[in-house]
C-alpha positions as CSV (number, residue, x, y, z in Angstrom):
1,X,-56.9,43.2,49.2
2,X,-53.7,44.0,48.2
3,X,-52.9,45.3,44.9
4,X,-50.4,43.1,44.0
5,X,-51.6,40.0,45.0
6,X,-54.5,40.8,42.9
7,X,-52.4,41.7,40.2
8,X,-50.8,38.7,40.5
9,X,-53.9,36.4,40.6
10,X,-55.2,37.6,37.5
11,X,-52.6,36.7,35.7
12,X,-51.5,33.5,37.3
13,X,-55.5,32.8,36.4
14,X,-55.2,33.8,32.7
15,X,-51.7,32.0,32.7
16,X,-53.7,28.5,33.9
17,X,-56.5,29.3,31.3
18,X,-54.1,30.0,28.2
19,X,-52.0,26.7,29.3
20,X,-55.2,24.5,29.1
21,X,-55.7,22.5,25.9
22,X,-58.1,23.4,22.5
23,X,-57.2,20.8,20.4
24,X,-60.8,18.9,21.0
25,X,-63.7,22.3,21.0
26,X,-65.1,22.9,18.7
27,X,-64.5,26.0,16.3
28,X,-66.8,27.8,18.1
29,X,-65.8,27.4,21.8
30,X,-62.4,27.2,20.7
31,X,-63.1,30.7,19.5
32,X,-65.5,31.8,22.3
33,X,-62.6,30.5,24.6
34,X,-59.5,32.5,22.8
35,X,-61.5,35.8,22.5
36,X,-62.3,35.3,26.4
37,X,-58.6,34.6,27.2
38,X,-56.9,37.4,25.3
39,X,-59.8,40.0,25.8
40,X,-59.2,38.9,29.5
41,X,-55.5,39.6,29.1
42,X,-55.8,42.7,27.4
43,X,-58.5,44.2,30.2
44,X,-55.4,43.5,33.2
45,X,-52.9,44.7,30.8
46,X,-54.6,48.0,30.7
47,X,-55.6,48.1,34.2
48,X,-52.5,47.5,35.7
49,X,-51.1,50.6,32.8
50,X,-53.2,52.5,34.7
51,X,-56.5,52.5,32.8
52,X,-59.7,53.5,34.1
53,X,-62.1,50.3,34.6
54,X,-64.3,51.3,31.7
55,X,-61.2,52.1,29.5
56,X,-59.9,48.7,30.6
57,X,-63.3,46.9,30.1
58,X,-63.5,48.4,26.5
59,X,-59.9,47.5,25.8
60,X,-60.4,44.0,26.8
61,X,-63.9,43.5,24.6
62,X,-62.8,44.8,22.0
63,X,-59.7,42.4,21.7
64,X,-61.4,39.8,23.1
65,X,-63.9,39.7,20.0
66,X,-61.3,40.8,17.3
67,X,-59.1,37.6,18.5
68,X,-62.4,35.6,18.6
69,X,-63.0,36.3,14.9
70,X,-59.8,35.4,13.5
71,X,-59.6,32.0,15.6
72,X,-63.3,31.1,13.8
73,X,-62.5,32.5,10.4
74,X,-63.9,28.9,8.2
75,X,-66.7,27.2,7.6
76,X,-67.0,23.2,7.0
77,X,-69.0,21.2,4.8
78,X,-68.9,17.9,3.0
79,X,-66.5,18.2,-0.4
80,X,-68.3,17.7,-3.7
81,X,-66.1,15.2,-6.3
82,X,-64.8,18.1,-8.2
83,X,-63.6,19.8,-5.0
84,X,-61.8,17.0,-4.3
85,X,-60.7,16.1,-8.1
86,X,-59.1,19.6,-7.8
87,X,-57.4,18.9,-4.4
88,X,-55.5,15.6,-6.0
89,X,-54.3,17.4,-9.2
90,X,-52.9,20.3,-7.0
91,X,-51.4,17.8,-4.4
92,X,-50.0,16.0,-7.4
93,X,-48.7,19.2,-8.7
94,X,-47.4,19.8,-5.6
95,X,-45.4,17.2,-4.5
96,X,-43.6,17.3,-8.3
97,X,-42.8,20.6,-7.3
98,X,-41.2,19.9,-4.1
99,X,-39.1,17.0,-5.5
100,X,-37.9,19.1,-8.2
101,X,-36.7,22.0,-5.6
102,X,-39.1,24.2,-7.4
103,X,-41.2,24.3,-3.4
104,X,-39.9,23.8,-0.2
105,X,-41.4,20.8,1.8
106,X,-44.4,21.4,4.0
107,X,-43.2,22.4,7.6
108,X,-46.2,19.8,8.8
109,X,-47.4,16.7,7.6
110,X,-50.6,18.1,6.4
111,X,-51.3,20.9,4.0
112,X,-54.4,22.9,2.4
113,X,-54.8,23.2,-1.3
114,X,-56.7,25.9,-3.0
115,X,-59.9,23.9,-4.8
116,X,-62.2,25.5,-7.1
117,X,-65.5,25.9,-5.1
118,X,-68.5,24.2,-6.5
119,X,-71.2,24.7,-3.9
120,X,-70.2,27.3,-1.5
121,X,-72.4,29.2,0.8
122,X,-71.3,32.5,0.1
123,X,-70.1,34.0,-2.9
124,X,-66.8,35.3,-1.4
125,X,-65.6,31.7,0.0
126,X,-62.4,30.8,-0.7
127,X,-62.0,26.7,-0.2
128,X,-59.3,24.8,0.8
129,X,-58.9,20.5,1.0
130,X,-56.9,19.3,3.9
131,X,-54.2,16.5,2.3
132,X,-52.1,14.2,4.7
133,X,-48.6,14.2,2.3
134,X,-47.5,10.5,4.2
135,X,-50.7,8.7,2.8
136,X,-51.1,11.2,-0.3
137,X,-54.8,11.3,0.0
138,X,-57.6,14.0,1.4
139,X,-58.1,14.3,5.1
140,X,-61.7,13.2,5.3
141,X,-64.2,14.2,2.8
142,X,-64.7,17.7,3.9
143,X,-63.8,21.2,2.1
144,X,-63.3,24.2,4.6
145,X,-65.0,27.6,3.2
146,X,-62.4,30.4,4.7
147,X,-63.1,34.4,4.3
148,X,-59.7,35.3,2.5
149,X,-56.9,32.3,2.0
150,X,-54.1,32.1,4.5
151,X,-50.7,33.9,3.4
152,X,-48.1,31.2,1.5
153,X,-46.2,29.4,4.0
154,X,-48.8,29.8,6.8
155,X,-50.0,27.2,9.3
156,X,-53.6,26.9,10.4
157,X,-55.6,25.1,12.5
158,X,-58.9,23.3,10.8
159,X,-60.5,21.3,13.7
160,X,-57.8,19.0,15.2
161,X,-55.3,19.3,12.3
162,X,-53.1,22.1,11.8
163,X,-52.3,22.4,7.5
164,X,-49.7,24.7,5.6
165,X,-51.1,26.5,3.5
166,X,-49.3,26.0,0.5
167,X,-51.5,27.5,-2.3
168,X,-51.1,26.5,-6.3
């Protein structure tokens, strides 16, 4: 076959595959399915450089499960009443904050709030509470256990709802 409409393929196939929607997997297919797509991506970038297969192959895994990681970097579980004591206060804070000029407003409707964790699974968690800012309550009843927080400013995606991260 020729090499250009095989070149093209591929990437008109990854194109088709990166345009399809995540929003309803789950964190772990949405993770399998991103470390696919950009190890995928990576393997025909570094074929059509000029790669050996196996240099392209390695290229491509190794991608594929460093971008797999970062997607699935939290874990969930159900908020004790102290996580989400913390979570109010700090939203509280927060919002006095903002209206004083003190913080910029949240760039999305929902952000995540640092809370002190009370029952984590590993000793390294760092926790964060989802808060809607319209209804100025918690997003469900859940606290997300994350490996290292988010960088000030930064938007991420817990489940369906993407949150700044806007620390305290």
């Amino acid at each position: 076959m020729n090499n250009f409409i095989m070149k093209y393929t591929r990437l008109g196939l990854v194109s088709v595959f990166g345009l399809s929607s995540c929003a309803n997997m789950d964190p772990n297919a949405s993770a399998a399915f991103i470390g696919g797509l950009s190890g995928a991506a990576a393997g025909i970038i570094a074929s059509q450089a000029g790669l050996s297969d196996s240099q392209a192959i390695l290229i491509g895994s190794a991608v594929g499960l460093a971008a797999g990681a970062i997607t699935y970097n939290y874990k969930k579980r159900r908020a004790t009443e102290r996580e989400l004591e913390i979570a109010n206060m700090r939203a509280t804070q927060y919002q006095k904050l903002v209206r004083s000029g003190s913080k910029p407003k949240s760039k999305t409707r929902y952000i995540a709030l640092p809370t002190t964790p009370s029952n984590t699974s590993s000793k390294s968690a760092n926790t964060v509470v989802l808060f809607d800012t319209q209804t100025n309550s918690a997003v469900g009843n859940n606290v997300y256990e994350i490996s290292q927080n988010p960088k000030m400013g930064e938007v991420v995606k817990f489940d369906t709802v993407n949150a700044e991260y806007v620390g305290l």
